[in-house]
MARKE-217698 format. One record per residue: x, z, y of N, C-alpha, C in turn. Coordinates in steps of 0.1 Angstrom, whole numbers, padded with zeros to 4 digits, always signed. Example, Ala and Ser with C-alpha at 12.3 -4.5 7.8 and 13.67 -1.06 7.14 Angstrom:
+0132+0078-0057+0123+0078-0045+0132+0078-0033/+0128+0071-0022+0137+0071-0011+0129+0079+0000/
This chain:
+0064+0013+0059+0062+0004+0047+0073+0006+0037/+0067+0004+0020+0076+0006+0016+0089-0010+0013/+0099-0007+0003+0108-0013+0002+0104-0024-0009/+0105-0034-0008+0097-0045-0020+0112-0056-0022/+0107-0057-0034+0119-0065-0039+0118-0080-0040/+0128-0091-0037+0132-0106-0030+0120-0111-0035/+0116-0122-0031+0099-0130-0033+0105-0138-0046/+0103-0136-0058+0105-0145-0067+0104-0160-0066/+0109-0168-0074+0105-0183-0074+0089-0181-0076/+0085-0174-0084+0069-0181-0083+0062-0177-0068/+0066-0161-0064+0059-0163-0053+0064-0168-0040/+0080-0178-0039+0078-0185-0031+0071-0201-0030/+0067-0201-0043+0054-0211-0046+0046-0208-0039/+0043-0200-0041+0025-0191-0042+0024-0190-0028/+0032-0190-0021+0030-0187-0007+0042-0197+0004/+0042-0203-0002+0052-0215+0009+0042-0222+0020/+0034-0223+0020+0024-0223+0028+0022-0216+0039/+0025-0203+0037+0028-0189+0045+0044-0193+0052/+0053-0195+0043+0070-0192+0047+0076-0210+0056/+0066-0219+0055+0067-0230+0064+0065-0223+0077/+0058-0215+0079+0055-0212+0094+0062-0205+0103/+0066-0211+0109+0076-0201+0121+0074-0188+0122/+0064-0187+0129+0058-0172+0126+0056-0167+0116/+0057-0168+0106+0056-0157+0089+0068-0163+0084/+0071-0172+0080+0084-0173+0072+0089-0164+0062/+0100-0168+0057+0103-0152+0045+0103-0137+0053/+0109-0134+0059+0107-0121+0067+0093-0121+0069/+0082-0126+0073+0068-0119+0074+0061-0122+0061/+0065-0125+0053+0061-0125+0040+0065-0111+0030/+0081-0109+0034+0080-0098+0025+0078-0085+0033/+0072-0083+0050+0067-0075+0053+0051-0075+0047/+0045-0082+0044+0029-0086+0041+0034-0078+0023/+0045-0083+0016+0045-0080+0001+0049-0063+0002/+0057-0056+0014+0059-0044+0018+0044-0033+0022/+0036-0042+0027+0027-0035+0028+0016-0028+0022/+0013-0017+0031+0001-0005+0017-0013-0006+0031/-0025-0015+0025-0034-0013+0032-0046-0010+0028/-0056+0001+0033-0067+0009+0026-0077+0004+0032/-0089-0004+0027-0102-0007+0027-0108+0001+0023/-0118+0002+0032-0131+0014+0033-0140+0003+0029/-0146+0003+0018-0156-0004+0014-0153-0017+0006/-0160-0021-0007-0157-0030-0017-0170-0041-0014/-0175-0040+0000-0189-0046-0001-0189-0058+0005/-0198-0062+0015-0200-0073+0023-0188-0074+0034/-0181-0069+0038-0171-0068+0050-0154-0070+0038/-0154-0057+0028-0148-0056+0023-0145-0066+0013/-0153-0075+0009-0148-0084-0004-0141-0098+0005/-0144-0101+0016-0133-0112+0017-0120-0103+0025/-0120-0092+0025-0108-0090+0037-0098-0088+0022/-0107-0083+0015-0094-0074+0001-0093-0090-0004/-0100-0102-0006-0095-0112-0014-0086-0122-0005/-0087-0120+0008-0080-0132+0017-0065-0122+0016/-0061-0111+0019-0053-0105+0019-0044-0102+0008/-0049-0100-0008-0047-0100-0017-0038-0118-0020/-0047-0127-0016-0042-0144-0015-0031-0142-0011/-0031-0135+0004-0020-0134+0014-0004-0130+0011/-0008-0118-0003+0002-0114-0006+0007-0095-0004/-0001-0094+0003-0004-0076+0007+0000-0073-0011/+0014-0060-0006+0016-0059-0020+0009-0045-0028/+0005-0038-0020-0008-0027-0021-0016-0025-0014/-0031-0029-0022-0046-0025-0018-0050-0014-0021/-0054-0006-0011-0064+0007-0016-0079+0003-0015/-0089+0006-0022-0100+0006-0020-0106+0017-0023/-0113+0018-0015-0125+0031-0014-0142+0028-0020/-0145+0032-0024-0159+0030-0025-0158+0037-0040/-0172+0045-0038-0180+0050-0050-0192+0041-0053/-0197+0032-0051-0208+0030-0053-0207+0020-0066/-0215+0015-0073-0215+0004-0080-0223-0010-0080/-0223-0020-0087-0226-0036-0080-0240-0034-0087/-0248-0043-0078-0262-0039-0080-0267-0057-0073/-0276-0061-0083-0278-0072-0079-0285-0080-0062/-0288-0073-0055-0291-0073-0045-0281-0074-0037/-0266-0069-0036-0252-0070-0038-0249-0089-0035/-0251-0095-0046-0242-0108-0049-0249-0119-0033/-0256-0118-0033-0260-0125-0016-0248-0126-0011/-0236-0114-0008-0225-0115+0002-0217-0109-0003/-0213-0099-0016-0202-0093-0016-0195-0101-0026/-0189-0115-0021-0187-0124-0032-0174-0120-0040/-0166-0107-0039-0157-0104-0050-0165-0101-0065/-0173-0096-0061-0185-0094-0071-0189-0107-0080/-0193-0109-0095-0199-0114-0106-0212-0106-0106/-0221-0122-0108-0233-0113-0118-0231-0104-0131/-0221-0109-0140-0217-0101-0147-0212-0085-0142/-0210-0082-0134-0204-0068-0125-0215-0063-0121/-0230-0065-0128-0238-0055-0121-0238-0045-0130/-0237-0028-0122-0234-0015-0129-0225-0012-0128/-0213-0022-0128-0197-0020-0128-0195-0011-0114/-0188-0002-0116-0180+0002-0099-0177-0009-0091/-0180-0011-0081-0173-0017-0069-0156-0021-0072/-0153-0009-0068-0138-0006-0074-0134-0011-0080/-0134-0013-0094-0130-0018-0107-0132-0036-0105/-0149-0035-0099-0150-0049-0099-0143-0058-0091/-0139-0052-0080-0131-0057-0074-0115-0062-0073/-0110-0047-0082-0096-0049-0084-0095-0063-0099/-0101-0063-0101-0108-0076-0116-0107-0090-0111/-0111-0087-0097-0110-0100-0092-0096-0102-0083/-0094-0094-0079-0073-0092-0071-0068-0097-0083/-0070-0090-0095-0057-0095-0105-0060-0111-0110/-0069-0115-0110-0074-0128-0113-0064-0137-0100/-0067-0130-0091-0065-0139-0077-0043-0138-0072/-0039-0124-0078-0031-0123-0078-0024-0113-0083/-0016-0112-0096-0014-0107-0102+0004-0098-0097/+0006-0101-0084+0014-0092-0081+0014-0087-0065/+0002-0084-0066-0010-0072-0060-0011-0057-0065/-0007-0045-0063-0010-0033-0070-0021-0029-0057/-0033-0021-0072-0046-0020-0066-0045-0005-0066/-0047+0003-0058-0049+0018-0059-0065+0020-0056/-0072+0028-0065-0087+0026-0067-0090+0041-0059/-0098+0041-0051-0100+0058-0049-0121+0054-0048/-0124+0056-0063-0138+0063-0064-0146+0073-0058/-0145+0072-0047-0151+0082-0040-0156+0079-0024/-0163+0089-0019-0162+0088-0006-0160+0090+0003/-0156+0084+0016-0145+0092+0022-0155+0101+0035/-0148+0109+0037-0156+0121+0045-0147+0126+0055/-0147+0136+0067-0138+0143+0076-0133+0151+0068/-0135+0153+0060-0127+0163+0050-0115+0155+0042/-0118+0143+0037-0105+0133+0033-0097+0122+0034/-0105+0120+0048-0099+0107+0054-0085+0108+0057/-0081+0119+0063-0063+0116+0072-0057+0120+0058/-0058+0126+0052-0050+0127+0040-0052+0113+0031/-0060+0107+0029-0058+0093+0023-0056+0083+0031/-0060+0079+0043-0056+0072+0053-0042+0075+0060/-0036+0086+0054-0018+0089+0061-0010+0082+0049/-0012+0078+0038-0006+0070+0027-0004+0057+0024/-0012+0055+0034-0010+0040+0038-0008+0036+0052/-0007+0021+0051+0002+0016+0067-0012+0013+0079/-0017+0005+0073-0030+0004+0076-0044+0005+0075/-0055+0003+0081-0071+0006+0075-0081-0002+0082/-0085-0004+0073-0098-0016+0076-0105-0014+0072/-0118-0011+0079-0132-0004+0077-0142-0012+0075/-0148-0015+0065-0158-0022+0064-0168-0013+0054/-0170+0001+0062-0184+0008+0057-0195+0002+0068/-0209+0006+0055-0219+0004+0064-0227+0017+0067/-0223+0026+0076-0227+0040+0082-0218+0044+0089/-0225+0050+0099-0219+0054+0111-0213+0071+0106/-0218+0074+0102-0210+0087+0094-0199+0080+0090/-0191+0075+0084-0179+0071+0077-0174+0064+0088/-0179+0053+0096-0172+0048+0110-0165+0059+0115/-0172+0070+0115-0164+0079+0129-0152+0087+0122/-0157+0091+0108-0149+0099+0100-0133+0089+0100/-0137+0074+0097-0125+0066+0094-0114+0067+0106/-0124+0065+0120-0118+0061+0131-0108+0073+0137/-0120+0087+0138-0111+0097+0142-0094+0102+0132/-0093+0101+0118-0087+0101+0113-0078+0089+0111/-0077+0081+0114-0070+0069+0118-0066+0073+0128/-0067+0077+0142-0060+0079+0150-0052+0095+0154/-0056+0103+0142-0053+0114+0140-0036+0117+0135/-0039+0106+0124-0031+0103+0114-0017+0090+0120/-0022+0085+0129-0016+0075+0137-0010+0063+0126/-0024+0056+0123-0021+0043+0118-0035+0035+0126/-0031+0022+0126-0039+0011+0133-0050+0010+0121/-0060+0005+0126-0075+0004+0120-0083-0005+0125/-0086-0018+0120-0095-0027+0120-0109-0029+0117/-0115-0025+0125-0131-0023+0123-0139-0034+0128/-0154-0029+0122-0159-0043+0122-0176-0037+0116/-0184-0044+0125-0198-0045+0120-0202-0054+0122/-0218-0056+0111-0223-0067+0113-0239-0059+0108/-0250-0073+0115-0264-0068+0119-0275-0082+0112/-0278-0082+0108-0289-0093+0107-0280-0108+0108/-0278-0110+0119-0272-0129+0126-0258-0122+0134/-0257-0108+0138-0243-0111+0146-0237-0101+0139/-0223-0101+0141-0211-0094+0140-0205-0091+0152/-0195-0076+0150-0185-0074+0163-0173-0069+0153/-0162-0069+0159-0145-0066+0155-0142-0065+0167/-0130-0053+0164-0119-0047+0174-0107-0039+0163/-0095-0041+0169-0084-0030+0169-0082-0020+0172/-0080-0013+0168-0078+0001+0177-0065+0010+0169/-0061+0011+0185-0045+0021+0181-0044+0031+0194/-0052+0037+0194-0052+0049+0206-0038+0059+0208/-0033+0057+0196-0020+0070+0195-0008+0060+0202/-0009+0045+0207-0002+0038+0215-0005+0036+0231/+0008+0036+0237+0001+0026+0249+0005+0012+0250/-0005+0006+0263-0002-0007+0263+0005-0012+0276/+0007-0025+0277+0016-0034+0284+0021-0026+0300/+0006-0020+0300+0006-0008+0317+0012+0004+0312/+0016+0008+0304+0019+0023+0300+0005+0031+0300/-0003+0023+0296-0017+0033+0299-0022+0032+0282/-0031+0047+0278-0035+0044+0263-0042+0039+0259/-0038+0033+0252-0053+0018+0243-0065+0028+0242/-0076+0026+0242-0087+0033+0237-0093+0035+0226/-0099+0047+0222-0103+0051+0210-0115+0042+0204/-0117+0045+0193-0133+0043+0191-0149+0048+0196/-0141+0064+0198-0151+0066+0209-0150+0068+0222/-0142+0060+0225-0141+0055+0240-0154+0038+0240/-0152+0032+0227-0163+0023+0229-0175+0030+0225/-0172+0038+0216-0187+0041+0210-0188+0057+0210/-0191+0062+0226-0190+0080+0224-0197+0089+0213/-0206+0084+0207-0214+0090+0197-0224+0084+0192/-0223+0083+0180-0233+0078+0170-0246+0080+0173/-0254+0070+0169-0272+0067+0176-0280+0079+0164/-0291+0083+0175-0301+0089+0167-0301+0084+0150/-0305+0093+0142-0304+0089+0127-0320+0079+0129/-0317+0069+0121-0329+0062+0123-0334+0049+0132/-0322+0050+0143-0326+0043+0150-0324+0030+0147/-0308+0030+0140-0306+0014+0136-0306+0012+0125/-0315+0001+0121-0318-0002+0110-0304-0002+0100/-0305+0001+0087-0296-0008+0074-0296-0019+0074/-0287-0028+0066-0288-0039+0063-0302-0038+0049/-0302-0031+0045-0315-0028+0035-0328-0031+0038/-0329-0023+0047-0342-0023+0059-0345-0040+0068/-0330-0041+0075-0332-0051+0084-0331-0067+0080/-0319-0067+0072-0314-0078+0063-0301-0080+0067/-0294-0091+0064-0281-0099+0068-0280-0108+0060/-0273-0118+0072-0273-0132+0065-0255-0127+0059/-0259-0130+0043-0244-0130+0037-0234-0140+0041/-0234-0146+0049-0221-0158+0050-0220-0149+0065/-0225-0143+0072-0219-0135+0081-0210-0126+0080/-0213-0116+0070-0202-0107+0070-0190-0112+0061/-0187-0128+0056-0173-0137+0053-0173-0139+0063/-0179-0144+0075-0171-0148+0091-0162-0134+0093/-0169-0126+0093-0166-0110+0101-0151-0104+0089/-0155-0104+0078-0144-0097+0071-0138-0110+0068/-0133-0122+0072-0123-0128+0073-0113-0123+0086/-0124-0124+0095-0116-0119+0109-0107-0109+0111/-0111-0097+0100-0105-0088+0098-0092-0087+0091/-0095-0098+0079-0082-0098+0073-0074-0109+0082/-0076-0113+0089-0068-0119+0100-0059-0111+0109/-0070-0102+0112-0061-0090+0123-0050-0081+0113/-0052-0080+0106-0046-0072+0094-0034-0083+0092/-0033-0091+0091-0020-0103+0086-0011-0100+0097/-0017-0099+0111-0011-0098+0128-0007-0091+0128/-0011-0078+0123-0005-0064+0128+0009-0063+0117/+0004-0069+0105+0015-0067+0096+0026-0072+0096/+0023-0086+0103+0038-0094+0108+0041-0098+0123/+0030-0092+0128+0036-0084+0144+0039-0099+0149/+0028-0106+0148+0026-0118+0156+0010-0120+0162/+0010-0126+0174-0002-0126+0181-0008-0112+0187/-0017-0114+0189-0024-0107+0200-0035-0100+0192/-0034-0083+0184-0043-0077+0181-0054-0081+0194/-0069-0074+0187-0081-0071+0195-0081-0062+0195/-0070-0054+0206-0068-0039+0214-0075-0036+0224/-0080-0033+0226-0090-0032+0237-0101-0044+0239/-0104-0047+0227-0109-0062+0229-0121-0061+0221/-0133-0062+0223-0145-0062+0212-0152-0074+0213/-0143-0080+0202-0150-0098+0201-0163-0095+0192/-0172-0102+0198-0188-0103+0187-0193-0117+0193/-0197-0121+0177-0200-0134+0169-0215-0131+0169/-0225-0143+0174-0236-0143+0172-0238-0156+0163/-0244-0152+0155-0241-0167+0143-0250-0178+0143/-0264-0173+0150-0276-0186+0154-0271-0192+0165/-0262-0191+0174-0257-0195+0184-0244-0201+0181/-0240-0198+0176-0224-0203+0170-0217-0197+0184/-0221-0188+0184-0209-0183+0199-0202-0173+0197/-0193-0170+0201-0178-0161+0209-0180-0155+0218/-0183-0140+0220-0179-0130+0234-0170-0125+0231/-0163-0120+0243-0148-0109+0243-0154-0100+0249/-0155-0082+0252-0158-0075+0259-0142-0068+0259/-0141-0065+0275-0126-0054+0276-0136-0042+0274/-0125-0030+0271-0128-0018+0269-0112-0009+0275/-0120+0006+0279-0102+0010+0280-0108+0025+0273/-0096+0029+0275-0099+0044+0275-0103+0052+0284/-0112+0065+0279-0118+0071+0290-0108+0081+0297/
């Protein structure tokens, strides 16, 4: 992380809320203002993790996405305006960080990310939070996140449920034994076709704000190194049910 300079009077306004708490206090605040963290996606997963985190005080966002806002969009990607239809993702997004917090630096990367550019953009920052929707970019993010050795917060969501997990494979855990990869839970991506899109299938938009809050939750933990990542842990929310599973996982 880089070096950031003393929390001004305004932002120990802006965040005294945060520095009351034993656990964050000034030290986990200006580790949160120190940190550089890259979102894979400006969409349904991505607009509450980049706006709760941006609130939070994260003093650089990367965002990824080429795509632009398209009204079918505003259902869930609530960083998004009706006015933002056509607009880049990107842009639209970073529109709404500066509104939300104006000492936030947004680094925009218009494009897509691929095995070809992931560990080089994903090695420039501390951490990565995935909230694409394709399993091509899942694996590309994952394997290069652990290539590159930074932690990665992933997360899908389907129609009514969601799942999230941590993953830091280039560590071990409490046994000296190695956390597991992503494809230690998921060895290889499903036949093309088999699982629906959210296009095809649907999703309830207040789902993926349950799911990409969760995420910028895990993301605040890892940054101020309190609580208990979901390391080996794949919590999934089923939302007609209002219920909580935990599944363990290890490595193979």
């Amino acid at each position: 992380m880089n070096q950031a300079a003393p929390l001004s009077p305004e932002e120990l306004e802006r965040y005294a809320r945060h520095i009351v708490l034993p656990e964050i206090g000034g030290p986990g605040q200006q580790k949160l203002k120190r940190a550089r963290v890259l979102v894979i996606g400006a969409g349904g997963l991505g607009a509450p993790v980049l706006e709760y985190l941006a609130a939070a005080g994260v003093g650089t966002l990367g965002i990824v996405d080429d795509d632009h806002v398209s009204l079918s969009n505003l259902q869930r990607q609530v960083i998004h305006a009706t006015d933002s239809v056509g607009v880049s993702k990107a842009e639209s997004a970073a529109a709404t960080i500066a509104r939300i917090n104006p000492h936030v630096t947004v680094e925009l990367h218009k494009l897509r990310l691929t095995t070809d550019n992931a560990a080089e953009l994903i090695s420039s920052y501390d951490l990565v939070i995935d909230g694409s929707d394709n399993f091509e970019t899942r694996y590309a993010v994952a394997d290069a996140a652990a290539a590159v050795k930074r932690a990665l917060v992933h997360a899908a969501v389907g129609r009514f449920d969601g799942s999230i997990t941590v993953l830091k494979p280039f560590e071990t855990n409490a046994d000296g034994r190695k956390n597991p990869s992503y494809r230690d839970l998921f060895p290889e991506p499903p036949p093309a076709g088999l699982v629906p899109s959210c296009a095809q299938a649907g999703v309830l938009g207040a789902l993926t704000g349950v799911m990409g809050t969760l995420q910028a939750m895990e993301a605040i933990k890892l940054i101020t190194g309190i609580g208990e990542p979901l390391v080996g842990r794949l919590l999934l929310y089923d939302a007609l049910s209002a219920r909580f599973d935990t599944v363990r996982y290890k490595a193979s």
